[in-house]
C-alpha positions in Angstrom: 69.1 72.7 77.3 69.0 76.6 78.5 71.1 77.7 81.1 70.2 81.1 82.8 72.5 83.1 84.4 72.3 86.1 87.3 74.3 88.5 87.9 75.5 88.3 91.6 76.4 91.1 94.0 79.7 92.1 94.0 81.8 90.4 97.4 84.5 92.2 97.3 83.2 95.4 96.5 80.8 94.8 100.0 83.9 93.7 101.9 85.5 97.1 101.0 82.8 99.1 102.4 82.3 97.1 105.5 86.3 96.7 106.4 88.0 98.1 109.2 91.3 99.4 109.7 92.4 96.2 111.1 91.5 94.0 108.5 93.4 94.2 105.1 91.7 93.0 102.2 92.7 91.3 98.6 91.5 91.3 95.5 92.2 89.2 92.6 91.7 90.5 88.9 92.4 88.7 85.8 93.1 90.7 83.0 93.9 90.8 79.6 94.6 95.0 78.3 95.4 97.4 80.2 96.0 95.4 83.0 97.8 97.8 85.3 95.0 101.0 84.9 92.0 98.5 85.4 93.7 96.9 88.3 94.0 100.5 89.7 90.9 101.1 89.0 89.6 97.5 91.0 92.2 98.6 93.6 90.3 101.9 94.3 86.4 101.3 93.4 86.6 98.5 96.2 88.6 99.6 98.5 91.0 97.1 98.8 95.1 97.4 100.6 96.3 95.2 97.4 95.2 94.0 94.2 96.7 91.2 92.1 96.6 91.2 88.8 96.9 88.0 86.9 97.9 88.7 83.1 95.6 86.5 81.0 98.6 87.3 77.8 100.7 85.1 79.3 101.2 81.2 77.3 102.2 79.7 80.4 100.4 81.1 83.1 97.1 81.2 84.1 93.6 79.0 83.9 94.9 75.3 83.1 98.5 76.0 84.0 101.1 75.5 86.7 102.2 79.1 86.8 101.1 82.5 87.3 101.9 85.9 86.0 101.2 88.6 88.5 101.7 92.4 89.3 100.6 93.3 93.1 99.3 96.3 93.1 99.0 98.3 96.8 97.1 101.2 98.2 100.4 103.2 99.1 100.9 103.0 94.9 103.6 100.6 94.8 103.4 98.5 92.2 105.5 94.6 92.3 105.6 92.7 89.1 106.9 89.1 88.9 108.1 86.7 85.9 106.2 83.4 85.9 106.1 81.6 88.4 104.7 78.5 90.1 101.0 79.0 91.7 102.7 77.7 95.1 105.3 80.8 94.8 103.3 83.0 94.1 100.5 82.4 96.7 104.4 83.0 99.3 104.8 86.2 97.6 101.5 87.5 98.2 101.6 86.3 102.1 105.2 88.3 101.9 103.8 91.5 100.4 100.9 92.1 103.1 100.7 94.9 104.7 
């Protein structure tokens, strides 16, 4: 069997461009080097008010886990890293950190 892939548009990069100032967009990266200049880089490139950066490094975080490992990165330049933690905390933090 032969499975054929496309390459789809980029969503968030179109959200970026077509946001207002009322809106406030986030992006999700997942990443496993340099996780805090590419996230940046995401942060900037599509115009987002906060990126957050999963750390694929991590044993116990991530794809097939309970917890997650994850630095918010926001437009003003802050930068928020957390220790593992459950998904369910971490989804609070991010509602917290808005804005």
């Amino acid at each position: 069997m032969l499975l054929e892939l496309m390459k789809t548009k980029d969503i968030l990069a179109r959200l970026g461009e077509i946001k207002t100032d009322s809106q406030y967009l986030i992006g999700f990266a997942l990443e496993a080097k340099n996780e805090i200049e590419y996230g940046r880089g995401k942060l900037e490139k599509k115009n987002c008010d906060m990126i957050v950066v999963n750390s694929a490094n991590k044993t116990d975080s991530g794809f097939g886990g309970d917890n997650n490992t994850i630095t918010l990165l926001k437009k003003d330049g802050s930068l928020l890293k957390f220790e593992p933690q459950p998904k369910s905390k971490c989804a609070d933090i991010i509602f917290e950190k808005m804005g």
